[in-house]
C-alpha positions in Angstrom: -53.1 -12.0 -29.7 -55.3 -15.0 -29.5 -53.2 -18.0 -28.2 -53.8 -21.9 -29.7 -54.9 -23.1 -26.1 -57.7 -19.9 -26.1 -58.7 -21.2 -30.1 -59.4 -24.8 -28.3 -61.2 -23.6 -25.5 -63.2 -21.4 -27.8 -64.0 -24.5 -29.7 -64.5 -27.3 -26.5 -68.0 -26.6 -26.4 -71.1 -29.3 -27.0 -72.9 -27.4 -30.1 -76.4 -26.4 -29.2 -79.4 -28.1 -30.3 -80.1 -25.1 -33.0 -76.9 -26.0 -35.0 -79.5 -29.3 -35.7 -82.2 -27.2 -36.9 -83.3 -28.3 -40.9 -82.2 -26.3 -43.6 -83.9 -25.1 -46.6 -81.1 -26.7 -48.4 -82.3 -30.0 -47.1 -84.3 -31.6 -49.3 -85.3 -34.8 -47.8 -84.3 -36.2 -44.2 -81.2 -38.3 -45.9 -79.5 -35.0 -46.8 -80.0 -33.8 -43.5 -78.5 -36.2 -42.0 -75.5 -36.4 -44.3 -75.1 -32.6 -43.7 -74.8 -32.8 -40.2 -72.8 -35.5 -40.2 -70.3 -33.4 -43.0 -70.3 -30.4 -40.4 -70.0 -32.8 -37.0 -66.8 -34.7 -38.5 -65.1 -31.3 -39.8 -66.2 -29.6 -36.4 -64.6 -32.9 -34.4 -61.4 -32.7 -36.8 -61.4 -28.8 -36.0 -61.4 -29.5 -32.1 -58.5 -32.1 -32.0 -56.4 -30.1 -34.1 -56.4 -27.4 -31.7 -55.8 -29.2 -29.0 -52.7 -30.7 -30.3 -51.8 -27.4 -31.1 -52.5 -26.3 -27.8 -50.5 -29.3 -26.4 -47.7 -28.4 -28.7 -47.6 -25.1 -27.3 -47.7 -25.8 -23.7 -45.0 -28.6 -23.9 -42.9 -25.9 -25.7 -44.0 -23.1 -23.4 -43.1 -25.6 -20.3 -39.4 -26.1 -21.8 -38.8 -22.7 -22.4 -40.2 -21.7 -18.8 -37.5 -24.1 -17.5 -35.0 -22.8 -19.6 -35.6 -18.9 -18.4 -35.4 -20.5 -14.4 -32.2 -22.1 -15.2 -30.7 -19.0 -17.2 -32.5 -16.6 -14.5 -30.5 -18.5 -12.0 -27.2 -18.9 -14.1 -27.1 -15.1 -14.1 -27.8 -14.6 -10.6 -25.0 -16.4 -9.6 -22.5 -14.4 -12.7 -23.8 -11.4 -11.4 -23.2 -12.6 -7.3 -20.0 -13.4 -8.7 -19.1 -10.1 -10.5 -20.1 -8.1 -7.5 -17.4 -9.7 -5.4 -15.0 -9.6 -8.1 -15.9 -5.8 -8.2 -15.6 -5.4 -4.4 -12.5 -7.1 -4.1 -11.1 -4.7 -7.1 -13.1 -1.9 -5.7 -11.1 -2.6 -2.3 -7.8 -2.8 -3.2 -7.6 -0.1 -5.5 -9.0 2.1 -2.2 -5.7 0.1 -0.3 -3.7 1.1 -2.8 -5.1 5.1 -3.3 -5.2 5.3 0.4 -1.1 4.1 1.1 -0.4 6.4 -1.7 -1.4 9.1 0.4 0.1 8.0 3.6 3.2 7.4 1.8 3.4 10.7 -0.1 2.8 12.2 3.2 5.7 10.3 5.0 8.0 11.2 2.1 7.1 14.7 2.3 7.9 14.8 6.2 11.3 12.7 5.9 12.4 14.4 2.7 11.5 18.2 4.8 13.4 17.0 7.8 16.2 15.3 6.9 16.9 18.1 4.1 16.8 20.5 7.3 19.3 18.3 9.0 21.4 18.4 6.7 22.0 21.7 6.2 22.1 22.1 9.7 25.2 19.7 9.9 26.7 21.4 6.6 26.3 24.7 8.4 28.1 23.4 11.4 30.6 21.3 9.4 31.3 24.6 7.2 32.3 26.4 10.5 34.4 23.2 11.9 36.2 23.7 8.6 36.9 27.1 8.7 38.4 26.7 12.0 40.3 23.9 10.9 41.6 25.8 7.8 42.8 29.0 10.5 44.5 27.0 12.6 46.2 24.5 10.0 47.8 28.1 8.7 48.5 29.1 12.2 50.1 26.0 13.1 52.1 26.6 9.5 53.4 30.0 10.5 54.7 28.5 14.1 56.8 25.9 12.4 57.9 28.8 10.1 58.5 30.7 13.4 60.1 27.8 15.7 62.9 27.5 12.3 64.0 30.9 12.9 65.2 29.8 16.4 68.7 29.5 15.6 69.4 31.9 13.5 71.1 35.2 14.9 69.0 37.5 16.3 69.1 40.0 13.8 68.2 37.3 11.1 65.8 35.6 13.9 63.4 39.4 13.9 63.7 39.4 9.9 62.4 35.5 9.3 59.7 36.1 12.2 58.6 39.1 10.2 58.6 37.1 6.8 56.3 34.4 8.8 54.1 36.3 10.3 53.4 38.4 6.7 53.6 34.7 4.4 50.6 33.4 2.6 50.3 29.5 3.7 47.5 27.6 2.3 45.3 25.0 4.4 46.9 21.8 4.7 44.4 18.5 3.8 41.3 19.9 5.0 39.0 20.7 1.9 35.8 19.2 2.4 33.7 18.0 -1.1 30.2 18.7 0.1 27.4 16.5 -1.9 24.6 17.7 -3.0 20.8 17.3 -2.0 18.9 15.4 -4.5 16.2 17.2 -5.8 13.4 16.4 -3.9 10.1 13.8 -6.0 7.0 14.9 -6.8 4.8 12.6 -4.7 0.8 13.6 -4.6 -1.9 10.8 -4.2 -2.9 9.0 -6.9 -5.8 10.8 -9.1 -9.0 10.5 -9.0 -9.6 8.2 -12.0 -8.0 5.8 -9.0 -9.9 6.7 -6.5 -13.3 3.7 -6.2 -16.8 5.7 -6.5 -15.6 8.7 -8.3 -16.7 9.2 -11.6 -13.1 8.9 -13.1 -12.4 5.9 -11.7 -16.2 4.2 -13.1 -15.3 5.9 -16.8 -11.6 3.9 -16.8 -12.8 0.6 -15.4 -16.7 0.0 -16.2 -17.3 2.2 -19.8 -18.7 -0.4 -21.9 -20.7 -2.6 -19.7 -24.4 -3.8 -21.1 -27.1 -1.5 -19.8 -28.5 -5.1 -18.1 -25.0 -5.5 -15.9 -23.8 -2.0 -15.2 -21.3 -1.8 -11.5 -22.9 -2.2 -8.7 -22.5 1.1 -6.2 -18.9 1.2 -4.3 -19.1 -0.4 -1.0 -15.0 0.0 -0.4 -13.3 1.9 2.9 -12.9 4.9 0.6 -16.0 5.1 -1.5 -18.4 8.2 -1.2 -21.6 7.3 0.6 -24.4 8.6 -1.9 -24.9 12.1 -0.1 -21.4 12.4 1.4 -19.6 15.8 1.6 -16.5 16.9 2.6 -14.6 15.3 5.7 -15.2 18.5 7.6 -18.6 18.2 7.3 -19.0 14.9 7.8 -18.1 15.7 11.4 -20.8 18.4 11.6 -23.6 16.1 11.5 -25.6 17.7 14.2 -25.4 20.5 12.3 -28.5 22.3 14.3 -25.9 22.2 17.8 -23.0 22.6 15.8 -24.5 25.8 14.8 -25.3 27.1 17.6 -21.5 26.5 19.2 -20.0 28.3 16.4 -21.5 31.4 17.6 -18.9 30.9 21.0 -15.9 29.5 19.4 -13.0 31.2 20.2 -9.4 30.1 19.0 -7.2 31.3 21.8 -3.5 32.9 20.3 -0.8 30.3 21.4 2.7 31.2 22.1 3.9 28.4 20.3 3.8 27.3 16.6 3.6 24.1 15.4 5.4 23.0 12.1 7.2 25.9 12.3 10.9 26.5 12.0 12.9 29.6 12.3 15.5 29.8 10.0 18.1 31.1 9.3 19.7 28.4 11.9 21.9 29.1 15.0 25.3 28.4 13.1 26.6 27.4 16.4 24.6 24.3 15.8 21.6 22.2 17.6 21.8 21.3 21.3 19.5 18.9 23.1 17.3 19.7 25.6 14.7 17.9 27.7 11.7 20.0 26.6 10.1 23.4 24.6 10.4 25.3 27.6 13.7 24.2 28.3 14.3 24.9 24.7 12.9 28.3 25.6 14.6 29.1 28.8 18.2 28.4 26.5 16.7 30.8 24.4 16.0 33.5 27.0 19.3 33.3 28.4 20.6 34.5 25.8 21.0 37.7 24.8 20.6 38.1 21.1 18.5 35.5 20.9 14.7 36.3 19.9 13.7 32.9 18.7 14.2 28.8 19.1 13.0 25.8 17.1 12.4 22.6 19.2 12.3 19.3 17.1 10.6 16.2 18.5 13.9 14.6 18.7 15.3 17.0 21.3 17.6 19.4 19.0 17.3 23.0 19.9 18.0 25.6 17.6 18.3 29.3 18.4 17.3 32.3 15.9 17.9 35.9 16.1 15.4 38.9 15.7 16.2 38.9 11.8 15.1 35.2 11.3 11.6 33.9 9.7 9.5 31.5 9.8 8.9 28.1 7.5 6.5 25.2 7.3 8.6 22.5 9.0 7.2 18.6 10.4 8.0 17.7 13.7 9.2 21.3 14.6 7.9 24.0 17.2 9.1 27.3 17.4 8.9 30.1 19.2 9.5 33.6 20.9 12.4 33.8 24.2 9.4 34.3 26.2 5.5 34.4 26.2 5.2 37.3 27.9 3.4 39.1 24.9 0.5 35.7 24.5 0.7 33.7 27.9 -1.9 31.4 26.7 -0.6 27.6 25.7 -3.1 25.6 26.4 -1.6 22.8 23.9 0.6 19.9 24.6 3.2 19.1 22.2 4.7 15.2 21.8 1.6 13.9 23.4 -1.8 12.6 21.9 -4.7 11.5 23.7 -6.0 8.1 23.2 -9.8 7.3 22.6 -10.9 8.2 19.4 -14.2 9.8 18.8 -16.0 7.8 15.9 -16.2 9.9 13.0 -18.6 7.8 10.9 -16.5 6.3 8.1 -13.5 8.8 8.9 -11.2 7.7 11.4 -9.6 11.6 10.8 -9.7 14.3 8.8 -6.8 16.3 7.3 -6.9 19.9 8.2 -4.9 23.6 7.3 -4.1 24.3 11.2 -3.8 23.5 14.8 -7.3 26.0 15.2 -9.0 24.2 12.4 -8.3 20.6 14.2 -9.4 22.1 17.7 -12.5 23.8 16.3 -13.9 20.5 14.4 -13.4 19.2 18.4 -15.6 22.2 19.9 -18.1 21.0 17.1 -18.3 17.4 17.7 -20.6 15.8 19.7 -18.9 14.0 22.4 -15.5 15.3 21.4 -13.1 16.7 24.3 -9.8 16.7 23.1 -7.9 16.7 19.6 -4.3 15.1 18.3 -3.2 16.7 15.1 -0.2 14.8 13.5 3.0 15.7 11.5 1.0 15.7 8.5 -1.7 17.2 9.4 -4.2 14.7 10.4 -6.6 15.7 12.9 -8.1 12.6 15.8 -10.6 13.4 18.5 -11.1 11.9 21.6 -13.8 11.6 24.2 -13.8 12.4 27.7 -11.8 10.0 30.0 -9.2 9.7 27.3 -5.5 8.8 28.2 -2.4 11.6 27.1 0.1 9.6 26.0 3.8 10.5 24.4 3.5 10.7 20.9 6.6 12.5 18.8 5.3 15.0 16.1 2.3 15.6 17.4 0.5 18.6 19.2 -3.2 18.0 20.9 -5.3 19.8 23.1 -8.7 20.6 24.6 -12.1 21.5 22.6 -11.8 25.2 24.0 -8.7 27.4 25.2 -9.4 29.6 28.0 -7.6 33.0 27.9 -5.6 31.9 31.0 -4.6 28.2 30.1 -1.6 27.3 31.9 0.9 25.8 30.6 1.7 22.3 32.5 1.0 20.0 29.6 3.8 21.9 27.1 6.5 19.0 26.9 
């Protein structure tokens, strides 16, 4: 499309000296020059009409060059201002999908634990009340007895016998026992709350203008653009990662960790100092085939009948390890140090092998922690074992004849 400033340039030209040339038209020099004249003063009128146009157009082009800057700018800052708005939504909502978790988690273990505590107690409370119950009737049939004492003895041996074969009922010691509340559902929040998932961009940005759509998720929990799981995050070199699978070798352990024995010892919990104090009670005696060590110090004894249960903060265990020597873990202790993970700072794992095989994987990684709910932490060489209830850790590789000094 021509523009009016390309019209007038077109026509800002001095005409050349042909446009003077005579015409057959002209019959006479006077008519000439009246012609020319005629063409010259519409040419001249031509030109300066144009350029006003062409003015016109700049001065307009000019003002709406300035406005574009100033609306180009206005949305810069909207859109600088949006993105923050995002990222601080973006943020919390990660804070807030993030505690859920923890939270859940903690729930999970304190609901677990204290429901197992209190059905130890009941158990043991059960058999206090039982005994209580026998010996309020005993002590009912010696007051029966010590009546008879001044009777004659023939009536004395006839109101023994009628003691001794009386029915007395338990005197004041009924116990109402409450009951457990059910335990909550508790899982982390969905997805569609989760920043940089595509449930959580259809709930909160569907709508926006094709010229302002979100800007990608910068928040603690957001997926990087190629991410995969947390396990594989930590396999990074995967080339040398690779190659050490090929010689991993999970070691059996003699102990299990989150792992009760039930049914309990109805003699109830004693406290020991240690698992293999725990486990020397155990071997002493002699029906005895199991124990369960909590990180509290409560040791619980199981026979040969008993099973096994998911359980936080337990360890369990046979009388001896005579059958798999090998412990090469330390339970109640964590090592300090953590291995950079990236953007993890752990992952949650299915087992105590799992945890100690992402270890043997990761560069730089010599020994794991896995917690009570089943987060797994590495650290690096160098790294400090510190106390740590709940917890078991260990070294990136077992030998077959690990000793077992660190078991606390």
């Amino acid at each position: 499309m021509t523009t009016r400033c390309q019209i007038y340039a077109e026509v800002d030209k001095i005409p050349q000296s042909s446009h003077c040339a005579a015409s057959s038209s002209d019959a006479n020099a006077l008519e000439w020059y009246e012609r020319i004249i005629k063409e010259l003063g519409e040419a001249k009128a031509y030109l300066v009409q144009s350029q006003e146009a062409c003015s016109k157009a700049t001065n307009e082009h000019a003002a709406q060059d300035a406005l574009c800057t100033e609306s180009t700018s206005n949305h810069s800052g909207a859109l600088t201002q949006c993105n923050l708005v995002q990222e601080s939504l973006d943020q919390k909502a990660c804070a807030t999908w993030e505690a859920n978790g923890r939270h859940c988690a903690i729930y999970d273990g304190c609901y677990d634990q204290e429901n197992i505590t209190f059905h130890e107690t009941m158990a043991v409370v059960k058999l206090q009340e039982e005994s209580m119950k026998n010996e309020s009737i005993q002590l009912q049939v010696l007051k029966c007895m010590l009546a008879t004492f001044d009777m004659s003895e023939e009536d004395q041996q006839i109101a023994m016998e009628n003691c001794k074969g009386s029915s007395f009922s338990p005197d004041g010691v009924d116990i109402n026992y409450p009951t457990v509340p059910a335990k909550m559902s508790c899982s982390q929040a969905s997805m569609a709350n989760k920043p940089g998932t595509a449930e959580y961009e259809a709930t909160h940005y569907t709508g926006l203008p094709a010229q302002a759509l979100a800007k990608a998720c910068t928040a603690s929990c957001c997926p990087a653009p190629s991410e995969v799981s947390g396990s594989q995050v930590l396999l990074a070199a995967k080339s040398k990662a690779e190659e050490q699978v090929a010689t991993f070798k999970a070691v059996p352990q003699c102990f299990s960790f989150r792992r009760a024995m039930t049914p309990l010892d109805p003699a109830g919990a004693s406290n020991t100092s240690s698992i293999l104090d725990c486990q020397k009670k155990c071997s002493q005696k002699a029906d005895c085939a199991f124990f369960t060590y909590f990180h509290d110090g409560r040791c619980h004894l199981a026979n040969a009948k008993s099973t096994g249960q998911v359980q936080s903060g337990a360890v369990s265990g046979p009388a001896d390890c005579k059958e798999v020597p090998s412990s090469c873990y330390a339970f109640n202790r964590k090592y300090a140090s953590i291995v950079s993970l990236g953007d993890l700072a752990r992952v949650t794992v299915a087992s105590t092998e799992e945890c100690q095989k992402l270890c043997f994987k990761q560069p730089g990684c010599e020994y794991w922690t896995l917690w009570w709910d089943m987060g797994c932490q590495l650290a690096g060489g160098g790294a400090e074992l510190q106390s740590q209830a709940g917890t078991v850790t260990g070294p990136r590789l077992c030998q077959d004849s690990q000793s077992e000094e660190h078991v606390a």
